[in-house]
C-alpha positions in Angstrom: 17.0 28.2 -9.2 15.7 24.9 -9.3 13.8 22.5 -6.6 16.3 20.0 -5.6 15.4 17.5 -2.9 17.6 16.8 -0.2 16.4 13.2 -0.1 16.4 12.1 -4.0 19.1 9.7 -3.4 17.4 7.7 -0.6 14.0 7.9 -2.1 15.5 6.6 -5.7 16.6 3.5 -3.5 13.1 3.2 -2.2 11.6 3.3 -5.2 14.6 0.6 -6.6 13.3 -1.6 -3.4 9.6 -1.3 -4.2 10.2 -2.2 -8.1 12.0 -5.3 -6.8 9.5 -6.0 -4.0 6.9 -6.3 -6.8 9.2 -8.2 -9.0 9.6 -10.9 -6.3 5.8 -10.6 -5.7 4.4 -10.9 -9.2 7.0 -13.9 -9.6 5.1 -15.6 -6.2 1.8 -15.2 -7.9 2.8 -16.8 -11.1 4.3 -19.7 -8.8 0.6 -19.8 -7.3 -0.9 -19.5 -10.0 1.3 -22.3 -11.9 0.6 -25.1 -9.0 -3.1 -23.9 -8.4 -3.7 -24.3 -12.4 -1.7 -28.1 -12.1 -4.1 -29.1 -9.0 -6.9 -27.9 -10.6 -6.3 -29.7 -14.0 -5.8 -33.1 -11.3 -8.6 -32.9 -9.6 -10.6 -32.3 -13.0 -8.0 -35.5 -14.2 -9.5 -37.8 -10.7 -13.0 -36.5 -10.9 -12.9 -37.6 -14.8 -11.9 -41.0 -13.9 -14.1 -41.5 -11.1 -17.0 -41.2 -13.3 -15.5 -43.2 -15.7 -15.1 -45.9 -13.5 -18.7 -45.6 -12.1 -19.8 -45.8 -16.1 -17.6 -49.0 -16.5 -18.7 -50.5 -13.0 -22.4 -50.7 -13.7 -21.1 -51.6 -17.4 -18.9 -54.6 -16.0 -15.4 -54.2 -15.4 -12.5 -57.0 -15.3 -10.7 -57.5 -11.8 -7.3 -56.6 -13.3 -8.8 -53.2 -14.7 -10.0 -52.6 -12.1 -7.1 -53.1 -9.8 -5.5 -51.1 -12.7 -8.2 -48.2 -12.3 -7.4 -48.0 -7.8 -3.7 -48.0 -8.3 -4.0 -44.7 -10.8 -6.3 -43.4 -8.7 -4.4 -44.0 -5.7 -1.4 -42.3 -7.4 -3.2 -39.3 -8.5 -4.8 -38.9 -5.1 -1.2 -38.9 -4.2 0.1 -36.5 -6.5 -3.0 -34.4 -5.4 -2.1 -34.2 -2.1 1.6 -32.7 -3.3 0.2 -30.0 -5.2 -2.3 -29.1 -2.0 0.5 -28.6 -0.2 2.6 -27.0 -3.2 -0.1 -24.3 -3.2 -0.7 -23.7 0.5 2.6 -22.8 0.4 2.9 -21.1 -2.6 -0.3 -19.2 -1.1 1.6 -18.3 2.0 4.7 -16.8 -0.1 2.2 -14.8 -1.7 0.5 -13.6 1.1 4.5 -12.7 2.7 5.8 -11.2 -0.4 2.3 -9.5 -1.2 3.1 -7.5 2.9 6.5 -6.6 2.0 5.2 -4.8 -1.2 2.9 -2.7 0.8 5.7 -2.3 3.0 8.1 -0.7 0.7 5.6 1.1 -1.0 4.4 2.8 2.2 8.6 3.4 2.7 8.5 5.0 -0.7 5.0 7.1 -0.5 6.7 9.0 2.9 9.3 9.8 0.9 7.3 10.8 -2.2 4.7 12.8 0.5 7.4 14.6 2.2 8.9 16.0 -1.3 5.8 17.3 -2.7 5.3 19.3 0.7 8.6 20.5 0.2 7.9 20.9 -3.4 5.3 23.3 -2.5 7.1 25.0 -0.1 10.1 25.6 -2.3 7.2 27.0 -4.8 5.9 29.5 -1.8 8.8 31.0 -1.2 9.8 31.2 -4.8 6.6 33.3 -5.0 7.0 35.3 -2.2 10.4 36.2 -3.7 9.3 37.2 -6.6 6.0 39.1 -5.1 8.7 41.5 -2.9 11.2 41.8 -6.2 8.1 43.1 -7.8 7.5 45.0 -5.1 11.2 46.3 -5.2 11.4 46.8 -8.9 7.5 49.0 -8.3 8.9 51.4 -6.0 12.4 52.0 -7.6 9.9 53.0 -11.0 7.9 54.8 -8.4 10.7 56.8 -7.3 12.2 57.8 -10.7 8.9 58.8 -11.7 8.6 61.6 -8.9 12.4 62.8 -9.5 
C-alpha cells in the first residue's frame, strides 16, 4: 500500500499559484529593470551633454546653438522625469508582486510541511505493521517448532 495524500489536489493548485505568482513577479522585475536601464542610459545621455556644453561654453558657443542645446536639454529633463516615475512605479509593482510570491509560497510550504509529517507517519505505522507481522510470523514458526 502506497502513501497517498489526502490533500494532493489542493496542494497541486498551490503549487500552480506559486509558479504563476513568480511568473507575474519575474515579469515586474524585467519591467523594472527595463525602465531603470532607460533612465539610467538618460541621465548618462543629460550628464553627457551637460559637459559638453560646459566644453563648448568656455570654447564659444553661437546663441542659436545654444538655445538649440536648452531646448534638448529641457526635453530630456522632461523625458527623465517620466521614466522616474515609470520606475517608482514599476518599483512598487515589484515590491507588491515580490509579497504575494512569499505569500503563496508560505500557502504552499504548509501544505508541503503537513504532507511530509504525514509522510512520516504513514512510514511509522507502516513499520510498526510490519514489526508485529514479524512478530506474528516468529511465533507461528515458534509454535510449529515445539509441536
Amino acid at each position: 500500500m502506497s502513501f497517498k495524500y489526502k490533500f494532493e489536489k489542493i496542494m497541486h493548485v498551490k503549487e500552480r499559484e506559486k509558479d504563476e505568482a513568480l511568473d507575474i513577479y519575474n515579469q515586474a522585475t524585467r519591467r523594472f529593470e527595463e525602465a531603470a536601464t532607460k533612465l539610467y542610459e538618460l541621465l548618462k545621455k543629460k550628464e553627457d551633454l551637460d559637459r559638453l556644453q560646459s566644453e563648448r561654453l568656455v570654447s564659444g558657443l553661437q546663441v542659436m546653438e545654444m538655445r538649440y542645446q536648452q531646448q534638448f536639454i529641457s526635453n530630456l529633463e522632461k523625458t527623465i522625469s517620466h521614466y522616474q516615475k515609470r520606475v517608482m512605479n514599476a518599483r512598487t509593482q515589484m515590491y507588491y508582486y515580490q509579497e504575494k510570491l512569499a505569500e503563496k509560497m508560505t500557502e504552499y510550504k504548509k501544505y508541503e510541511v503537513i504532507k511530509d509529517k504525514k509522510k512520516m507517519q504513514y512510514v511509522s505505522e507502516m513499520k510498526r505493521l510490519e514489526n508485529i507481522e514479524m512478530d506474528d510470523i516468529s511465533i507461528q514458526q515458534f509454535i510449529h517448532k515445539e509441536l
